[in-house]
C-alpha positions as CSV (number, residue, x, y, z in Angstrom):
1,X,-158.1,-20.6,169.3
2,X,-155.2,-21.0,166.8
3,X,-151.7,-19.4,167.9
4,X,-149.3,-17.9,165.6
5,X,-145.4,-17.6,166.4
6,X,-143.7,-14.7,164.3
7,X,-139.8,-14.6,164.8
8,X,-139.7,-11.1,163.8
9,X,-136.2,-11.3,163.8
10,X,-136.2,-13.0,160.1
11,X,-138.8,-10.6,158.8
12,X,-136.7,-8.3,156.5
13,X,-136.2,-4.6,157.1
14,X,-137.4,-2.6,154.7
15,X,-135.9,1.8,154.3
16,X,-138.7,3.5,156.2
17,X,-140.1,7.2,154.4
18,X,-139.0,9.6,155.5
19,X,-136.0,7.4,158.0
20,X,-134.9,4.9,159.8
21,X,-136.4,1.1,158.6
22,X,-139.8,-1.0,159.0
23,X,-141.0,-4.5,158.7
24,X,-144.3,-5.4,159.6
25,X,-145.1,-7.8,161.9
26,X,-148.7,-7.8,162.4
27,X,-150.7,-8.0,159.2
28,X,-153.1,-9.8,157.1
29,X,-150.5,-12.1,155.7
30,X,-148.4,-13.1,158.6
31,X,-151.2,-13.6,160.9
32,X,-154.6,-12.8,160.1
33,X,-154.8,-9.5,161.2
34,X,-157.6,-7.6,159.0
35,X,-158.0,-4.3,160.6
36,X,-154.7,-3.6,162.1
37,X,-151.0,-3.3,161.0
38,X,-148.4,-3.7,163.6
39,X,-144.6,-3.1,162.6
40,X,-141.5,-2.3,164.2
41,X,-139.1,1.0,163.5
42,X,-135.7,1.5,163.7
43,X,-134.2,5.2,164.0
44,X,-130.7,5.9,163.9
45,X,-129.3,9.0,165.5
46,X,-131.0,11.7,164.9
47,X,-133.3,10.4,162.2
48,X,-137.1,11.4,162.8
49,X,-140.3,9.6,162.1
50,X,-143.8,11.5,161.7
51,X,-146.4,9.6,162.3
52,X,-149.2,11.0,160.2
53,X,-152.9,11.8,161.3
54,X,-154.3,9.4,159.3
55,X,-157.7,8.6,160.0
56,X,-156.6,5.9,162.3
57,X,-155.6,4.8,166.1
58,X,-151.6,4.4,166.7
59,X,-150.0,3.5,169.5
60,X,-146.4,3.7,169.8
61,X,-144.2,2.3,172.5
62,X,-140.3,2.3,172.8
63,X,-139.1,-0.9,173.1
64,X,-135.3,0.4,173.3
65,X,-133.7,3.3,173.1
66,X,-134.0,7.2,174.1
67,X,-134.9,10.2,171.8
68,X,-137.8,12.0,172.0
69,X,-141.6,13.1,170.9
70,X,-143.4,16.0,169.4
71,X,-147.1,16.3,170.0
72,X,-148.6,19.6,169.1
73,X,-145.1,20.9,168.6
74,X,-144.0,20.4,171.8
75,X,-140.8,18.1,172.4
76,X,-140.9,15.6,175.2
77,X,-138.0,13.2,176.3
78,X,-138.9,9.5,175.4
79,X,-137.0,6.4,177.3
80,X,-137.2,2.3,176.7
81,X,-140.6,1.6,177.7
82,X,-142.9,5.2,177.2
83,X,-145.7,5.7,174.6
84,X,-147.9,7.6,173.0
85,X,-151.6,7.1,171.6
86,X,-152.3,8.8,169.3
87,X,-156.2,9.2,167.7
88,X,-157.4,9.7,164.1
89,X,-156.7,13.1,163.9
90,X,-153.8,13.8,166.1
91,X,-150.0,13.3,164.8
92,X,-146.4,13.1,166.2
93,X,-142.8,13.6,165.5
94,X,-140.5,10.9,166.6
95,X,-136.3,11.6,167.2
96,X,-133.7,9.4,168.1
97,X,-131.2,11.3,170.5
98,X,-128.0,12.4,168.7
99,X,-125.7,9.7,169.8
100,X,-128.7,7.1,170.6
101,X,-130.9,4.6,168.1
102,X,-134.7,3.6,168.6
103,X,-136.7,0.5,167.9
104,X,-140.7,1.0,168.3
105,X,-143.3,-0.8,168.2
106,X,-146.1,0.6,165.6
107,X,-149.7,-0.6,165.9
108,X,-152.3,1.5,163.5
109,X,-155.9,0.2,164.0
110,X,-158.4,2.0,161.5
111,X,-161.4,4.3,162.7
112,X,-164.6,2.5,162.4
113,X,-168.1,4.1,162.0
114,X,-170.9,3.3,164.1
């Protein structure tokens, strides 16, 4: 088993659509990874994310921050540490709190057919 030490903190950010910025830190090129992309997201206040239906599996966790979430149009409050899953066909709304920044973590991992 080989290990693979990314200091994510040298990755470059890159503008996010939509808000906020991105840089991956799970992929094919970094690590490996052939089926999943892992990347962390920055909002500042107020900025949104949507995190599309897509096909795919997300999961996203705050790592710091507080704002809050929309699933099926419904806003719930969202501190350091909650998450969401999402599944292929379901879709969320990400906010940082007016006054307040985010940083998630993003891991997509596609649908695969049996």
């Amino acid at each position: 088993m080989s290990l693979t030490f990314i200091e994510t903190n040298k990755l470059p950010k890159k503008p996010s659509t939509g808000a906020g910025e991105v840089t991956e830190v799970l992929n094919q090129a970094l690590c490996g990874a052939k089926n999943v992309l892992g990347s962390l997201r920055w909002l500042k206040s107020a900025e949104t994310y949507n995190a599309e239906a897509a096909g795919k599996h997300q999961l996203i966790y705050l790592m710091d921050g507080k704002g809050s979430i929309s699933l099926n149009g419904k806003p719930y409050d969202m501190e350091k540490g909650g998450g969401v899953y999402l599944g292929p066909t379901e879709s969320a709304s990400i906010k940082a709190a007016n006054g307040a920044s985010l940083k998630l973590f993003h891991l997509i991992v596609p649908q695969f057919s049996k």
